[in-house]
C-alpha angles and dihedrals in degrees: 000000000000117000104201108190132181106223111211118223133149116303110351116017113227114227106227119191109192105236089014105118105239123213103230127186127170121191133211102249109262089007085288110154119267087185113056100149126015087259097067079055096051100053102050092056099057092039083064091050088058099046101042091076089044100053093041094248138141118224103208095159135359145169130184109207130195089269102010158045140230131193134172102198141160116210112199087203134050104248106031093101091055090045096049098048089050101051091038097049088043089050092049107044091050082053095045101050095045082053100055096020096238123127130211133054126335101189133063090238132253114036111235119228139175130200112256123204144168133018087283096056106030097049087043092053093046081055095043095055104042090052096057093106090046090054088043096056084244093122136351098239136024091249104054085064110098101200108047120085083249096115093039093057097046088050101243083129143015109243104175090193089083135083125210110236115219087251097051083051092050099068096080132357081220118070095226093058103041083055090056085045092061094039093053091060088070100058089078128065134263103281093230084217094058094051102046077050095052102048089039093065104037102054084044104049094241136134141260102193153109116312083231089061092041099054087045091051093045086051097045107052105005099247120134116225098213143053109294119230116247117297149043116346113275117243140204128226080356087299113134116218089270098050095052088051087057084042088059098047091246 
């Protein structure tokens, strides 16, 4: 059974689900750009490869834009996420400012993450990610973007960093269909209501998922995974946010 926890850290707590597919962005400090040649690109990508199996996640869609980053994953312990983001931002920066002989931060701090569940959400969230520089002006169509999982997905090229998630799967039991069937989900526009829910939750560490999960998640730590109505935190069992993360041994 699903052991939803809330993992304190400093300001706002992310809520991990082990084998719930988690939203990730991470963002250049003051906008600034994180990809300035092909290489940087390249290397970030293949210092994720390295460190997926290592911190125990699955990659299902990705896109690395000029000043930010965008991963759908699914981490099968709790703290592989965390793991992952922190190697992987250490890595690159070193990389980055030998490179380019600076020296400081490159990112804005803490990446930002929402839980992502069920075929509505999840499908929706692949697609949300590889059209970002659609959506940017960057490009006219999802595939004509080099460095986003959307080839890989619709299967124009191999790419063995990524994981098929179970509703990708889903689409079709045969591989050239299921293919046709992603690709199919790009041929209509952003759905304005999808994306302020997405951002919203994601800045916000919310969630975008089953009522069932929700209602387990909720139960389970406390944490609400939606915007709260004016006024003090709720509680629960007369425990504010930070003392059931001390009741959870957290």
């Amino acid at each position: 059974m699903l052991r939803p926890v809330c993992v304190a850290m400093p300001r706002h707590a992310r809520v991990i689900v082990p084998d719930v597919a988690l939203h990730v962005v991470q963002r250049g400090h003051n906008r600034q750009p994180c990809f300035v040649h092909d290489t940087d690109h390249l290397v970030y990508l293949t210092t994720l490869a390295e460190l997926l199996g290592k911190t125990q996640c699955a990659l299902h869609a990705y896109c690395l834009m000029t000043n930010h980053v965008h991963l759908l994953l699914t981490p099968s312990t709790l703290h592989g996420c965390a793991k992952l983001m922190r190697d992987l931002g250490q890595r690159y920066v070193q990389y980055f400012n030998r490179r380019y002989k600076r020296t400081g931060t490159l990112w804005e701090g803490r990446f930002r993450s929402c839980l992502v569940d069920s075929a509505r959400y999840v499908l929706a969230c692949y697609r949300y990610v590889e059209r970002n520089p659609v959506r940017a002006g960057m490009v006219v169509s999802a595939g004509a973007y080099r460095w986003s999982s959307h080839n890989g997905n619709t299967g124009r090229m191999h790419n063995k960093i990524l994981t098929s998630h179970a509703e990708y799967l889903a689409l079709s039991e045969e591989q050239a269909p299921r293919h046709a069937a992603y690709e199919s989900l790009f041929d209509e526009p952003d759905d304005p209501e999808f994306l302020t829910a997405i951002r919203d939750a994601t800045n916000g560490g919310l969630a975008l998922v089953s009522d069932g999960l929700k209602s387990q998640v909720e139960a389970n730590t406390g944490r609400r995974l939606e915007h709260r109505k004016p006024g003090p935190p709720a509680s629960r069992n007369g425990l504010t946010e930070n003392q059931l993360a001390l009741e959870f041994g957290l």
